[in-house]
Each structure stands twice: as C-alpha cells, then as structure tokens.
PASEBA-1860 file (N, C-alpha, C; in nm, 3 decimals):
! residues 239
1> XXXXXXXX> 1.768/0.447/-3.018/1.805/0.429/-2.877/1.856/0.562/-2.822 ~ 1.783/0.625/-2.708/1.825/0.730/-2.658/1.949/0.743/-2.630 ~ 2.042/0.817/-2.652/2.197/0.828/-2.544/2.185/0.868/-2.412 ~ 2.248/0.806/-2.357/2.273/0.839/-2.167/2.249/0.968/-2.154 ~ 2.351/1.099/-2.231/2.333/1.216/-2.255/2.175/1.282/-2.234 ~ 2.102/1.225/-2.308/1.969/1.262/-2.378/1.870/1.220/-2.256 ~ 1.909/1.090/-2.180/1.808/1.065/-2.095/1.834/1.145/-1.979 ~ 1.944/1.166/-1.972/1.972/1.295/-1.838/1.915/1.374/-1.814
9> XXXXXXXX> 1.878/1.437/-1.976/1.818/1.556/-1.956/1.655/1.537/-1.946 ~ 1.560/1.452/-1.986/1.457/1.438/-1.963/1.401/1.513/-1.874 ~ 1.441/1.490/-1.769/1.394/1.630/-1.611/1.408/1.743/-1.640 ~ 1.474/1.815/-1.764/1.519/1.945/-1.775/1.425/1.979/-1.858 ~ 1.334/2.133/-1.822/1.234/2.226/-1.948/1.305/2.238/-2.012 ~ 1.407/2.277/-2.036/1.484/2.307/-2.173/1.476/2.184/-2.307 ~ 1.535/2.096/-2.249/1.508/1.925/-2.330/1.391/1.932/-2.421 ~ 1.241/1.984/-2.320/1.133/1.979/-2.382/1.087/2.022/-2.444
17> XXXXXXXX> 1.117/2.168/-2.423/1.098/2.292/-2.522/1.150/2.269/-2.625 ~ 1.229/2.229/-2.675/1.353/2.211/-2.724/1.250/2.123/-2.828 ~ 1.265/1.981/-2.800/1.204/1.843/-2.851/1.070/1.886/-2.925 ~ 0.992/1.956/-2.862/0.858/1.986/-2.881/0.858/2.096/-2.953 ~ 0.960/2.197/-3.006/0.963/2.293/-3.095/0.986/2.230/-3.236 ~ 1.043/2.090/-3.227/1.042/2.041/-3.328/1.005/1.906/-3.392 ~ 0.912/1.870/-3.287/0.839/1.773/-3.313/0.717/1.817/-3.290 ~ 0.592/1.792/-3.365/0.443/1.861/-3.357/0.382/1.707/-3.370
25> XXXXXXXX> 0.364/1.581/-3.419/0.361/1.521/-3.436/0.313/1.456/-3.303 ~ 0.158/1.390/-3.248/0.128/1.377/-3.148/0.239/1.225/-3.065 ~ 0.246/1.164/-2.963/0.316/1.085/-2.957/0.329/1.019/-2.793 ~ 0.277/0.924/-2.787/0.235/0.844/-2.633/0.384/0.755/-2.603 ~ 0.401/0.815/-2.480/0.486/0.702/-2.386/0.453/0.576/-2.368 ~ 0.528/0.484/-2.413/0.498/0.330/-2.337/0.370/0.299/-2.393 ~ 0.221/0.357/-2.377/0.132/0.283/-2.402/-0.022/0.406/-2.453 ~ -0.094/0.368/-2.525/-0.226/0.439/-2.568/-0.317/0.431/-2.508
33> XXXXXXXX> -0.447/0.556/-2.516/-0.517/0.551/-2.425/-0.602/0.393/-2.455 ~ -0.634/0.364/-2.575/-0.730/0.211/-2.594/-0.659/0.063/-2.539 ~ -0.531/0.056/-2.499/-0.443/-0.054/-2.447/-0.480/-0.030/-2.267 ~ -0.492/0.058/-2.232/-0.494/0.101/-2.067/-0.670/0.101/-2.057 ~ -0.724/0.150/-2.161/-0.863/0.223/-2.058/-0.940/0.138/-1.994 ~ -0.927/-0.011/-2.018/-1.037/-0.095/-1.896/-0.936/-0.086/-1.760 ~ -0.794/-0.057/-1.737/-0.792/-0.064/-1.629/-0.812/0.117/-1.564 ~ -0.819/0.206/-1.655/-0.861/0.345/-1.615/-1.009/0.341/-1.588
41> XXXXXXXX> -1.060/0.285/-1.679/-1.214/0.250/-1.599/-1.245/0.172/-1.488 ~ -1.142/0.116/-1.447/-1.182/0.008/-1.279/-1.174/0.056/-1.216 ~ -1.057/0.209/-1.221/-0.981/0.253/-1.145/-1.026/0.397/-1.091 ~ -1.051/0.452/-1.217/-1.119/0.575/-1.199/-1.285/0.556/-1.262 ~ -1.377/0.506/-1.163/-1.499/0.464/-1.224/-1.592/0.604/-1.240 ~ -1.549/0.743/-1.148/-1.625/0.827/-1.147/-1.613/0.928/-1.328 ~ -1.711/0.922/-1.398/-1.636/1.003/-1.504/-1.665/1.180/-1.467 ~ -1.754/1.198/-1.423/-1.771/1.377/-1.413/-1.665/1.425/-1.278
49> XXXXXXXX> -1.578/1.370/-1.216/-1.458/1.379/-1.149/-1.365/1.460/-1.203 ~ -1.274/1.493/-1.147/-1.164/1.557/-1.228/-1.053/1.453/-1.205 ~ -0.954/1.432/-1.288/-0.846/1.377/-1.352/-0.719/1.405/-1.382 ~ -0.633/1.426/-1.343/-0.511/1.505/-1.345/-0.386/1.443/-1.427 ~ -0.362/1.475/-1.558/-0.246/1.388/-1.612/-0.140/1.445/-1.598 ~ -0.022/1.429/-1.561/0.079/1.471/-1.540/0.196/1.460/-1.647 ~ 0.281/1.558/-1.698/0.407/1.502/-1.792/0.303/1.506/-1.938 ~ 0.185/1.536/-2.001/0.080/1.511/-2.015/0.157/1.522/-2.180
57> XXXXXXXX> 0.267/1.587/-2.212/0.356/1.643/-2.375/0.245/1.642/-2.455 ~ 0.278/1.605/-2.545/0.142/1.607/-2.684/0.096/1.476/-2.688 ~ 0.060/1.414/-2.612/0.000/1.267/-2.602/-0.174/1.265/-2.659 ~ -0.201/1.193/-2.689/-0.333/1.167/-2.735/-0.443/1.138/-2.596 ~ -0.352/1.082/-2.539/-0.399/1.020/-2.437/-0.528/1.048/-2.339 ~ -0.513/1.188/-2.331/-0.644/1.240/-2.244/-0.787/1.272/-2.344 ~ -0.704/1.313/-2.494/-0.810/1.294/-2.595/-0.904/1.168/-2.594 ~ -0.810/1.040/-2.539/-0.841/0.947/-2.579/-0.973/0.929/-2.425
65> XXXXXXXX> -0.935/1.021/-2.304/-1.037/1.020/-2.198/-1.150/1.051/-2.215 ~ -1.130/1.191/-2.257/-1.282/1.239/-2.305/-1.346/1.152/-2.419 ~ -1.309/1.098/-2.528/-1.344/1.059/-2.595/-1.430/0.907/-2.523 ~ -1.381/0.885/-2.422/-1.482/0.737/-2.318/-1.530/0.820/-2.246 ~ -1.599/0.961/-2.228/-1.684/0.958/-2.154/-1.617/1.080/-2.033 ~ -1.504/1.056/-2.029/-1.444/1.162/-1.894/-1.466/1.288/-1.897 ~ -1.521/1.363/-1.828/-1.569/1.492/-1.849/-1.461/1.651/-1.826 ~ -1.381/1.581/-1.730/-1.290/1.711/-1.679/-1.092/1.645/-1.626
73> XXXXXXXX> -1.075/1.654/-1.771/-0.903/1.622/-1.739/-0.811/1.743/-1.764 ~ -0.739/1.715/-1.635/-0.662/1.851/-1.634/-0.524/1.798/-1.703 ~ -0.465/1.849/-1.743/-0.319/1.825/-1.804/-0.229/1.904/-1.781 ~ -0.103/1.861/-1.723/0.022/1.954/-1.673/0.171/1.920/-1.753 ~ 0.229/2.063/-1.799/0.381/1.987/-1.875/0.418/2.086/-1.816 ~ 0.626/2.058/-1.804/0.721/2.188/-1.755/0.726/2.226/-1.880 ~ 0.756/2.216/-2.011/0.688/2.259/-2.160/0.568/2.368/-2.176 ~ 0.656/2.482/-2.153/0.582/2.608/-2.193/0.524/2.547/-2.376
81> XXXXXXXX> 0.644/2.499/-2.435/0.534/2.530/-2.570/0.511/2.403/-2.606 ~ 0.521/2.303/-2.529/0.383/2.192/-2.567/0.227/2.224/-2.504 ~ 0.240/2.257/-2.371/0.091/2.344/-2.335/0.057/2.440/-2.434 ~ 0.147/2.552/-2.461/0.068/2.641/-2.615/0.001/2.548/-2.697 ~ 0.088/2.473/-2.788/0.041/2.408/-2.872/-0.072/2.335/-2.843 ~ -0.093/2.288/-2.705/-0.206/2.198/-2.696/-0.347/2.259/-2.655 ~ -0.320/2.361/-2.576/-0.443/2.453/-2.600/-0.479/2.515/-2.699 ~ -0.389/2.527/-2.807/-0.465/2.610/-2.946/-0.497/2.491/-3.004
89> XXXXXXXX> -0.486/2.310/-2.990/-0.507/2.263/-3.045/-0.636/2.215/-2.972 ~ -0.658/2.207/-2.858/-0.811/2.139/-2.805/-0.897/2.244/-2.733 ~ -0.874/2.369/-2.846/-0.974/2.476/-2.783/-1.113/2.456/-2.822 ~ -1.131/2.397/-2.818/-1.302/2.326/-2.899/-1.280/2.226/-2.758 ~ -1.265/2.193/-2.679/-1.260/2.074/-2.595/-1.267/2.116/-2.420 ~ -1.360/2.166/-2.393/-1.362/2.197/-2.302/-1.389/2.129/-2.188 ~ -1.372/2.001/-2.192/-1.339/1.900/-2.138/-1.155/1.847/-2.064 ~ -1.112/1.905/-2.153/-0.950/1.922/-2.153/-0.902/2.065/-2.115
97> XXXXXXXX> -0.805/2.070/-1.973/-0.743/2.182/-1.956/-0.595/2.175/-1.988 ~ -0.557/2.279/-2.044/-0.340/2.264/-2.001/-0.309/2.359/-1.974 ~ -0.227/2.352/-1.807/-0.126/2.374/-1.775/-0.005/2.415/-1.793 ~ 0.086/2.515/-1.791/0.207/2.507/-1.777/0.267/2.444/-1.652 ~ 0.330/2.380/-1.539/0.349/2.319/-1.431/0.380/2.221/-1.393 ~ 0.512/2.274/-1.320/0.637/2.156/-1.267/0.563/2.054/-1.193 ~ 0.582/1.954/-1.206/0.488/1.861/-1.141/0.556/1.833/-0.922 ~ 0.660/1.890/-0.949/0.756/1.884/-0.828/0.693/2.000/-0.757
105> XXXXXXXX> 0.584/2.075/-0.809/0.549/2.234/-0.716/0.393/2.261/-0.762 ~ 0.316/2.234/-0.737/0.152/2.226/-0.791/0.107/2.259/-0.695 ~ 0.115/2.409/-0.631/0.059/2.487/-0.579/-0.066/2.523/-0.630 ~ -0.106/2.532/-0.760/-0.198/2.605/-0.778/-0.285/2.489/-0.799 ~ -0.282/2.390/-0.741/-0.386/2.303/-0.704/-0.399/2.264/-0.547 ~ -0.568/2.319/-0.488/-0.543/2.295/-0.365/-0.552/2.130/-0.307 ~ -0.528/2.117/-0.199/-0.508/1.973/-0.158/-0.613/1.927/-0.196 ~ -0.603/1.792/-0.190/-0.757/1.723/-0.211/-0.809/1.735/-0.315
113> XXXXXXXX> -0.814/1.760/-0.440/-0.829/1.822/-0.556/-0.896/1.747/-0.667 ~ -0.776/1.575/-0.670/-0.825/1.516/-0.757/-0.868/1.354/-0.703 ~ -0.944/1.284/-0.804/-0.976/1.154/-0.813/-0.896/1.069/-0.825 ~ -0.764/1.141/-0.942/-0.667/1.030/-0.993/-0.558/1.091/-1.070 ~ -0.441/1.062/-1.038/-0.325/1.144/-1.127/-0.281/1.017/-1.192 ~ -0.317/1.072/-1.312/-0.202/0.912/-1.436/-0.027/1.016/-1.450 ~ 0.022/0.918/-1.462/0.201/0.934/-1.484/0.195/0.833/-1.593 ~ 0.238/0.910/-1.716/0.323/0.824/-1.800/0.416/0.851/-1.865
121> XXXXXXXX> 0.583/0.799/-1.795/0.665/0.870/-1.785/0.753/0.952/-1.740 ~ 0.640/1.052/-1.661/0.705/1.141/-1.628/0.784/1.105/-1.452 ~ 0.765/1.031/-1.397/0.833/0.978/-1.273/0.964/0.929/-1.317 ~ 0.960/0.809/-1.458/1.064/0.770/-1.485/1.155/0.866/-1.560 ~ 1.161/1.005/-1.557/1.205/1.116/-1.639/1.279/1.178/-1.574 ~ 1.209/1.206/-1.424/1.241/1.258/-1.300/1.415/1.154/-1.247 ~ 1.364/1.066/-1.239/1.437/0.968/-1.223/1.580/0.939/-1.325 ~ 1.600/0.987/-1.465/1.699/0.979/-1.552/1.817/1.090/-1.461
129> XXXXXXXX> 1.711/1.224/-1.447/1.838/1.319/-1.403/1.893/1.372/-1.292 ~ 1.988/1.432/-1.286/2.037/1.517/-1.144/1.920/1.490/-1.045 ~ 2.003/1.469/-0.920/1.935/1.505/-0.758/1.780/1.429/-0.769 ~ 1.812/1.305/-0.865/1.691/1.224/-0.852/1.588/1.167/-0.784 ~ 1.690/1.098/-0.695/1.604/1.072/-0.551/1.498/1.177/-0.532 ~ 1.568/1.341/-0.452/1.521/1.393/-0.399/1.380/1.470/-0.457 ~ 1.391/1.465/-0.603/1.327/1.561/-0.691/1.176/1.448/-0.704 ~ 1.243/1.321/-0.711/1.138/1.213/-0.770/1.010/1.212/-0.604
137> XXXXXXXX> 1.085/1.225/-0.482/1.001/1.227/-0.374/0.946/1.410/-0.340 ~ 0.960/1.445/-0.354/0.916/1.612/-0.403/0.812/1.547/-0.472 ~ 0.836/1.545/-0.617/0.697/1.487/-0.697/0.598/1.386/-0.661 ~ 0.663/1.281/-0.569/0.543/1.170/-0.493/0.507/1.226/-0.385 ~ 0.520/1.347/-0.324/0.472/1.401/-0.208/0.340/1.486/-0.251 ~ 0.396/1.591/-0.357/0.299/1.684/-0.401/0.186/1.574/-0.495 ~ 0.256/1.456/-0.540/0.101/1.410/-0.625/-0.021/1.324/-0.480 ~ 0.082/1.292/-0.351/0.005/1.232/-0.251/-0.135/1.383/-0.220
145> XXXXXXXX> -0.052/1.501/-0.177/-0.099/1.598/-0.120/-0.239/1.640/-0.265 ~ -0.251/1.679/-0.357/-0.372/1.706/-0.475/-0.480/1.618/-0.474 ~ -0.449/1.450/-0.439/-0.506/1.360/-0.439/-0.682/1.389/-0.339 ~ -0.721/1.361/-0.341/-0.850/1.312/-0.227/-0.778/1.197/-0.173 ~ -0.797/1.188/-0.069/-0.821/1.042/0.025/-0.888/0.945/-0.082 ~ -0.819/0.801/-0.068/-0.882/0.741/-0.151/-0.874/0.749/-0.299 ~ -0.821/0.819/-0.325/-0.783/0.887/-0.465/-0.625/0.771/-0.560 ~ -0.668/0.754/-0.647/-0.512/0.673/-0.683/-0.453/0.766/-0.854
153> XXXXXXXX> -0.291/0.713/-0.782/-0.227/0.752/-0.845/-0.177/0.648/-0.952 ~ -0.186/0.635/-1.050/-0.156/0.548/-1.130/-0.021/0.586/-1.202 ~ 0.073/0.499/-1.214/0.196/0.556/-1.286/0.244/0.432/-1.409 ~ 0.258/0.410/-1.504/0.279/0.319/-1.566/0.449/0.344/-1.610 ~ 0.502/0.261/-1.586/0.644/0.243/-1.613/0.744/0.141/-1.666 ~ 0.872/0.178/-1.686/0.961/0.044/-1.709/1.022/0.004/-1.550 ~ 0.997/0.076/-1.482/1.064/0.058/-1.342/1.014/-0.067/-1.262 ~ 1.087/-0.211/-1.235/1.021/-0.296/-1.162/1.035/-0.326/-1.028
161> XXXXXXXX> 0.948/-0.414/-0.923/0.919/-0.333/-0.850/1.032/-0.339/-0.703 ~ 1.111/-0.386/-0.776/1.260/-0.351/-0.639/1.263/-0.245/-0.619 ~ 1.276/-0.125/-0.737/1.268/-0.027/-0.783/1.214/0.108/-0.721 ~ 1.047/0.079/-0.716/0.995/0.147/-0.720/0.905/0.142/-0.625 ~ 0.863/0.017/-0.578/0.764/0.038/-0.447/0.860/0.097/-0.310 ~ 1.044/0.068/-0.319/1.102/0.168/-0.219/1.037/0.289/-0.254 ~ 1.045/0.369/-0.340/1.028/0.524/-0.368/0.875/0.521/-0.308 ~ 0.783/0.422/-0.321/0.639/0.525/-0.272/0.646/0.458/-0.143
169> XXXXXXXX> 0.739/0.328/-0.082/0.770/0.343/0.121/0.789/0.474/0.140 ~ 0.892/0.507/0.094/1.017/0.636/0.118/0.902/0.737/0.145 ~ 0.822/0.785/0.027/0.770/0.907/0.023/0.615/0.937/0.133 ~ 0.572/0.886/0.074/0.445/0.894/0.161/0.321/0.763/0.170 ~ 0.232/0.782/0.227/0.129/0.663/0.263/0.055/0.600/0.134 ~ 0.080/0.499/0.109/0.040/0.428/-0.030/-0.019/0.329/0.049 ~ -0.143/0.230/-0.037/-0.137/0.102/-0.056/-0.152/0.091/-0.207 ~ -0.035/-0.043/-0.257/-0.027/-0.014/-0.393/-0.049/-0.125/-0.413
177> XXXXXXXX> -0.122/-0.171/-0.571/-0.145/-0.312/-0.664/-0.037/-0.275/-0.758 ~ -0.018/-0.382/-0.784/0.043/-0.392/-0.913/-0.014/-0.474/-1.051 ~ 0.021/-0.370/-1.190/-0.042/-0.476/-1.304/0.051/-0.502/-1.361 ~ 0.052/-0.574/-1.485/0.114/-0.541/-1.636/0.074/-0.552/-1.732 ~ 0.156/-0.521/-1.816/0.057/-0.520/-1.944/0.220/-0.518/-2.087 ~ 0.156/-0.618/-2.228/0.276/-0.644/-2.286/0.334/-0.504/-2.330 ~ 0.480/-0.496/-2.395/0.503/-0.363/-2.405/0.449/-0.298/-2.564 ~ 0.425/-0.412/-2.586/0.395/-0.447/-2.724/0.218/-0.386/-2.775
185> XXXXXXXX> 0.146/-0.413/-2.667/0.034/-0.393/-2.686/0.009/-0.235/-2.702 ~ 0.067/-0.178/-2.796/0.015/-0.032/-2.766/-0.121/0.037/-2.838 ~ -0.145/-0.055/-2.881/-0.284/-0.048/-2.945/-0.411/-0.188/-2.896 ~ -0.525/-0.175/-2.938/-0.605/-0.249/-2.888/-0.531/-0.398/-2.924 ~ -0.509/-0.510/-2.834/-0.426/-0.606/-2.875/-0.533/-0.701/-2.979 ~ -0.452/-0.751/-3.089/-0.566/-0.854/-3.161/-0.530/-0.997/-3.115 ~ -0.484/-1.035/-3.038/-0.484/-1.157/-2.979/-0.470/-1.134/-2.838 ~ -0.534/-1.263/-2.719/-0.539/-1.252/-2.614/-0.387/-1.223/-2.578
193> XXXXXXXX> -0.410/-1.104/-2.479/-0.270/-1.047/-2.424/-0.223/-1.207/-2.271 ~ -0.035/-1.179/-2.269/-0.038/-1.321/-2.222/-0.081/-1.258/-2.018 ~ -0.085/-1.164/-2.002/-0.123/-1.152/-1.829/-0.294/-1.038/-1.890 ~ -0.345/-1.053/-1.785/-0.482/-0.998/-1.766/-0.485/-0.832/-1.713 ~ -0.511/-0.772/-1.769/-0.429/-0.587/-1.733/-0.532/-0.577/-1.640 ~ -0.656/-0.597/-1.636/-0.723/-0.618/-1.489/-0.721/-0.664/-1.402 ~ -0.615/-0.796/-1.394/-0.597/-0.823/-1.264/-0.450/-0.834/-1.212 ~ -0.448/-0.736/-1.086/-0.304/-0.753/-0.970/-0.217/-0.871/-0.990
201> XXXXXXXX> -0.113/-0.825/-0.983/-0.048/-0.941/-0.963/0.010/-0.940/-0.834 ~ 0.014/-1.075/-0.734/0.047/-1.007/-0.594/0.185/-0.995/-0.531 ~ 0.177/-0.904/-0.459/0.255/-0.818/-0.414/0.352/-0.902/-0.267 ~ 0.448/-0.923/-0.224/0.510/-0.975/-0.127/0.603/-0.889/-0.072 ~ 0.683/-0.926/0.062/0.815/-0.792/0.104/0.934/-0.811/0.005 ~ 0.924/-0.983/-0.086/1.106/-0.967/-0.118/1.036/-0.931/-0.284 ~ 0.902/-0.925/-0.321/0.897/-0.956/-0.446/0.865/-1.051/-0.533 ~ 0.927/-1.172/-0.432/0.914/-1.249/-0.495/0.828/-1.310/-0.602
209> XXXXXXXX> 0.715/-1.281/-0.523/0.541/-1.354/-0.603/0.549/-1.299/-0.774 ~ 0.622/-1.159/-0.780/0.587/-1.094/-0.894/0.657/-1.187/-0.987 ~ 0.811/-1.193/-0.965/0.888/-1.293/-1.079/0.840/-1.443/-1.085 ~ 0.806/-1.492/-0.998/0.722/-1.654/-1.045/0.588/-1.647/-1.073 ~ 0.526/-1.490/-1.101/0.432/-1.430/-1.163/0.436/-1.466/-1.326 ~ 0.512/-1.343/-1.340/0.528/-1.330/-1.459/0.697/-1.331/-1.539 ~ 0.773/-1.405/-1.465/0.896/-1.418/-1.521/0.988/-1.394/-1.485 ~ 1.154/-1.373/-1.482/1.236/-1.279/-1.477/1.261/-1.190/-1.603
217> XXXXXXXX> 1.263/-1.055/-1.585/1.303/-0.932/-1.686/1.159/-0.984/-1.784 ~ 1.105/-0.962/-1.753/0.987/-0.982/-1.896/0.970/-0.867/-1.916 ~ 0.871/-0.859/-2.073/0.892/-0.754/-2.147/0.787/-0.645/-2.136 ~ 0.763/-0.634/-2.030/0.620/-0.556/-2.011/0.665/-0.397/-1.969 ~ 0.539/-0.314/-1.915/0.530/-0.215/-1.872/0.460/-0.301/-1.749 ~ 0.506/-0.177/-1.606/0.468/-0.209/-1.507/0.372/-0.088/-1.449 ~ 0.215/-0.104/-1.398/0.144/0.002/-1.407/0.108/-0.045/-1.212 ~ 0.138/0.087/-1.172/0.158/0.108/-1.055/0.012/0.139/-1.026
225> XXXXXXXX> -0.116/0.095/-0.897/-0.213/0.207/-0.880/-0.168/0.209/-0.760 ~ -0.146/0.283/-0.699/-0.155/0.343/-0.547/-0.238/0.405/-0.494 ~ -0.298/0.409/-0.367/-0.417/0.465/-0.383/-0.386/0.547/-0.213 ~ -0.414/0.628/-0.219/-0.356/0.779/-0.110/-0.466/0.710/0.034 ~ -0.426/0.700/0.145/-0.485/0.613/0.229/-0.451/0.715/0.353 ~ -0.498/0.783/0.397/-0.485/0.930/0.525/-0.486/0.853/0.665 ~ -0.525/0.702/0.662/-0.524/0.664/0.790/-0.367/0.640/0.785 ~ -0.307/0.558/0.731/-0.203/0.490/0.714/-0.057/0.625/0.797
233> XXXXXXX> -0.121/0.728/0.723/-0.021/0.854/0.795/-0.044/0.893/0.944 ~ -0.196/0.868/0.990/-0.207/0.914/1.098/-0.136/0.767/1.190 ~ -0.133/0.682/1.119/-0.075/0.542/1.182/0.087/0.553/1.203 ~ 0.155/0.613/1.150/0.282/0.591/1.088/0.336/0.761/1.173 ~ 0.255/0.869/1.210/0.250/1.011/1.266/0.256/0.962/1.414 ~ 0.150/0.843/1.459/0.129/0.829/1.553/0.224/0.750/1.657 ~ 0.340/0.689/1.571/0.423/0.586/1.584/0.566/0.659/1.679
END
C-alpha cells in the first residue's frame, strides 16, 4: 500500500527517475494491453494513425499495440531515464517512439496531431500532488489541443464519475461514454467478465444511472472515452 507521502509525489520527475532507476522490471497500471484492446479497437479503429500514450513508464502496453496491428505509437514520460531505457530497449521497433515530455506542455506536438491519447494513470498522478486542480486542467487542455477533432481521449482510472466528468466540464469540450471493466481482469479474463467493456454505461447529470448500473463503490476501473468535439467550443465561445 502506497503511503500518502509516496502518492504526493507521483506528479514529481524526481519520484520517477528515482523509481525507474531501480526498478527495470516492465510493469502496467491498473490494466494490460490484452484486458483493454477490444475496447482500443472500437475506439481507435484506424491502425496506420498515430496514437499517443501518455505517462507511457515501462509499460508493455504499447508493445502490446503494435503487436495488434498499430503502426505508429508515440510514447511520452517526465522520466528522462525510463524514455532512455525504453528506446534502447525497442530500437528494433520502429513502430514505437519515446519521448522525454511533461504531458502539462507538449509543444512539440502540433495541434491536431493525434487520433487518440490513452492515459493510464497518469491524470490520476497529476491529481495525487501539489496545485492539482490546476496542473490536472493544463494537462486536459493540452491533451484536448494534439487531438484531431473527433479524436478521443481515453483515460482509464480509479476516479468515479462525481469525480471526474467535473474535471473534463471544467476543462474543455468533451462528449464522454463511460465503461468498466473488473479490476481484477488484468489479463485476458477466463470467465465471463460481470459488465461488458464494450458497452457504455449511461451517463445522467446526478450520476445516478451509473450506481444502479453497476453498484455502489464497486471494484472496477473506470475507462473514460471522450472524444474532442470543436463544435461544442464554438457553441459554448459563442454563448
């Protein structure tokens, strides 16, 4: 169990550098690429697209993209030496790029850029430390702005959605679904999982629908798609 201490720092390069100097050992947040990829395939159906993972550490995860087919995933960490490590490790993979880059400042991607940014993690990381709010909408602004129109952002989290659909009102123009999926399933599940990771569960103003959905506090991960909608701003600009 992490200490309060420890999750603070999550937002901090130092933490990572740190963690990742001494852990080499590959290692996925919350969930694997074979538990998620039918809903990455509904979602992101284009594969010769580009792909943007964000928070991306030494995860398998984008291995696990190319390996279905995805042709061009970019990968970003504030982890100067988890990007080392991961480019000397998928230099045969030219399918896979890494980044050094704050996900709060992605300048060197111009607007419009990508198909789809996955988050795993790294929003809820943002969120452990200092000046959270402000840092976490910084990061939902710049992942709105990289996006294409039409483009979704997928974030999979523990955050439910009292939580978290304020933060993408707050920040910028979303229309968002919501899934879940058990927390348990982090590998291909061998028995039918108990909700359907392909299909929404629906969405209301108090919430409600979600908990006589699927429960109160159940034990899942909650996988956000949002999908970047340019009218919605000129609607909301125009107001």
């Amino acid at each position: 169990m992490a200490t309060e201490t420890s999750t603070q720092s999550y937002s901090e390069q130092w933490y990572w550098d740190d963690r990742y100097s001494n852990e080499s050992e590959p290692f996925d947040w919350y969930q694997k690429y074979s538990a998620l990829a039918p809903l990455i395939n509904l979602y992101v159906p284009r594969r010769n697209h580009p792909v943007l993972v964000i928070g991306c550490g030494n995860s398998a995860f984008s291995e696990g993209m190319v390996d279905d087919g995805y042709e061009d995933v970019v990968n970003i960490d504030i982890s100067s030496v988890v990007i080392d490590s991961m480019i000397k490790k998928y230099s045969d993979r030219p399918q896979l790029k890494y980044l050094k880059m704050d996900v709060r400042d992605m300048k060197a991607f111009e607007s419009d850029s990508f198909d789809a940014v996955i988050d795993k993690g790294t929003l809820d990381s943002i969120l452990c430390g200092s000046n959270s709010r402000q840092y976490s909408t910084q990061m939902l602004e710049e992942v709105w702005r990289v996006l294409k129109d039409k483009g979704v952002y997928i974030l999979i989290t523990y955050g439910a959605p009292n939580y978290r659909l304020r933060l993408f009102k707050e920040s910028c123009s979303w229309t968002t679904k919501l899934h879940v999926i058990d927390k348990s399933l982090t590998e291909q599940p061998l028995e039918t999982p108990k909700w359907e990771l392909t299909k929404p569960i629906a969405l209301d103003a108090e919430e409600d629908s979600v908990e006589s959905a699927i429960g109160k506090s159940p034990d899942v991960h909650y996988i956000y798609v949002c999908t970047k909608d340019e009218s919605l701003k000129v609607e909301a600009d125009a107001v």
